[in-house]
Residue frames relative to the residue before (quaternion, step in Angstrom):
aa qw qx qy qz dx dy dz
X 1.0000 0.0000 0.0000 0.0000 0.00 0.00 0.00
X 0.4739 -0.6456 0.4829 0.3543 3.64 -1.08 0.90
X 0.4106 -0.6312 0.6102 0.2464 3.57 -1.54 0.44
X 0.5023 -0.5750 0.6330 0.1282 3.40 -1.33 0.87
X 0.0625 -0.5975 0.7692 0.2179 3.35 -1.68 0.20
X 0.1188 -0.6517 0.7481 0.0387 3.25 -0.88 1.62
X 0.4631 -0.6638 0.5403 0.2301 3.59 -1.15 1.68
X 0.4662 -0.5562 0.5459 0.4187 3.94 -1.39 -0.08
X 0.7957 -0.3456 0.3476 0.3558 3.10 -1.68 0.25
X 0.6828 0.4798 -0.2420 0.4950 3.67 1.32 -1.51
X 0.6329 0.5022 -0.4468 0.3841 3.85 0.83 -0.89
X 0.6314 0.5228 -0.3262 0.4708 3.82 0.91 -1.14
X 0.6999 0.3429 -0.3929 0.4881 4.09 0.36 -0.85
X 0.6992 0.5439 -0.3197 0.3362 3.84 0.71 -0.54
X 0.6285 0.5301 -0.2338 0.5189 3.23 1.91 -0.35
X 0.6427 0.5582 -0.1845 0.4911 3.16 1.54 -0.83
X 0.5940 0.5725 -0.2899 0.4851 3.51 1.41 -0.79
X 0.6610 0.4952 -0.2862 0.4858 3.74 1.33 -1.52
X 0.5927 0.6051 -0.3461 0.4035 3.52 1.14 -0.65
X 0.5994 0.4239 -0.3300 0.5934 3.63 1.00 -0.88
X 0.7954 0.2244 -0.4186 0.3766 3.68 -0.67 -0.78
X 0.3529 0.5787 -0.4639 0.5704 3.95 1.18 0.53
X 0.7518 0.2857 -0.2670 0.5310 3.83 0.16 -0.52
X 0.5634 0.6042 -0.4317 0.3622 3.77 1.15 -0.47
X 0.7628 0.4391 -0.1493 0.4505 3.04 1.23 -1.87
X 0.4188 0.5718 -0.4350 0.5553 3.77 1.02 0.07
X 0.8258 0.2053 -0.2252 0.4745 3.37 -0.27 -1.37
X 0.6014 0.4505 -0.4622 0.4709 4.37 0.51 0.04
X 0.6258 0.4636 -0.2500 0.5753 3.89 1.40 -0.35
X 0.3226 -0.6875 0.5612 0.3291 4.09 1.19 0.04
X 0.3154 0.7654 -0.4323 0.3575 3.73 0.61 0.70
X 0.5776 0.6141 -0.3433 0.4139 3.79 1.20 -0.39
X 0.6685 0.3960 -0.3159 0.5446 3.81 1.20 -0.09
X 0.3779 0.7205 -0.5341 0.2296 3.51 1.54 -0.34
X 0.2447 -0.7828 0.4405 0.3652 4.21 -0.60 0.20
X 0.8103 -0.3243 0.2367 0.4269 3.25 -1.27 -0.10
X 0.0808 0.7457 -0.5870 -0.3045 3.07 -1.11 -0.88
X 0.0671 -0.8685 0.4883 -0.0525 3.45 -0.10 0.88
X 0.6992 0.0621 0.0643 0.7093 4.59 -0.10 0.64
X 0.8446 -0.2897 0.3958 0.2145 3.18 0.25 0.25
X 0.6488 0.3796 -0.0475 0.6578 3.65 1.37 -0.89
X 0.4514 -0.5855 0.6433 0.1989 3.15 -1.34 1.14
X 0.0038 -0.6869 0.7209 0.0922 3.81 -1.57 0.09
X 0.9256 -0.2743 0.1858 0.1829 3.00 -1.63 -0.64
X 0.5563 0.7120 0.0766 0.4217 2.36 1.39 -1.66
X 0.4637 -0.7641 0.4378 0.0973 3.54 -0.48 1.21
X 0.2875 -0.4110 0.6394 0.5828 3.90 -1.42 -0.09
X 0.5777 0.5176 -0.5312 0.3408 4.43 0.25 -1.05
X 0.5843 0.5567 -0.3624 0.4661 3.57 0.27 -0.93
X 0.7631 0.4256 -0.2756 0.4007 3.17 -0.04 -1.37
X 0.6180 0.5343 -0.3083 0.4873 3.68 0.65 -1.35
X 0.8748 0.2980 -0.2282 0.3063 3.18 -0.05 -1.43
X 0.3677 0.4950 -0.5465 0.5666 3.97 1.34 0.67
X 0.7842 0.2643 -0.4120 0.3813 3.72 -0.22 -0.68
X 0.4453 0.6978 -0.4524 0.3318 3.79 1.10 0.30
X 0.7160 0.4115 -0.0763 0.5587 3.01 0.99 -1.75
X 0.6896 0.3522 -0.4115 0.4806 3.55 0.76 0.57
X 0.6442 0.4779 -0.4559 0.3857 3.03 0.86 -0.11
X 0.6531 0.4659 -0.2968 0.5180 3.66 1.14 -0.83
X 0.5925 0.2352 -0.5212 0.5674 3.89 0.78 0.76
X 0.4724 0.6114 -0.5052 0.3845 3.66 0.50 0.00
X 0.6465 0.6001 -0.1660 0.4409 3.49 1.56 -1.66
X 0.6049 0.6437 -0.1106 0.4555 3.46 1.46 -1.57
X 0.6758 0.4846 -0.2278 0.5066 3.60 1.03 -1.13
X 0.6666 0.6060 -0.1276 0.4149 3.44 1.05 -1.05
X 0.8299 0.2269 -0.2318 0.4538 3.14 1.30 -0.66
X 0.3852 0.6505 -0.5345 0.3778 3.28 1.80 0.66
C-alpha cells in the first residue's frame, strides 16, 4: 500500500495562517471580487471565493488533527 504524507499540526496552522494574511492583502488591495480565471476563461467565482474554500479546509484539515 502507498504511504501518505500526513502534514504536522505546525505545517497545516502555518498554511492556514499564510492563507489568512492572503485574504487580508486581497481584501486591503479591493481584490476579493477580482474573478477567477480558470482555461483561460473568466467565471464566477471570486479570488474571496476561492481563498475562503481553501480556508474552510484548512481549519477542518486543523479539526481532524486534533481529534
Amino acid at each position: 500500500m502507498a504511504e501518505y504524507y500526513k502534514p504536522t499540526i505546525e505545517e497545516s496552522s502555518n498554511a492556514l495562517f499564510n492563507c489568512l494574511d492572503i485574504k487580508r492583502t486581497l481584501e486591503s488591495h479591493n481584490l476579493m471580487n477580482t474573478t477567477r480565471v480558470h482555461g483561460g476563461t473568466e467565471n464566477e467565482d471570486t479570488l474571496g471565493d476561492l481563498i475562503s474554500d481553501v480556508i474552510l479546509f484548512l481549519e477542518k484539515l486543523e479539526e481532524v488533527s486534533n481529534d
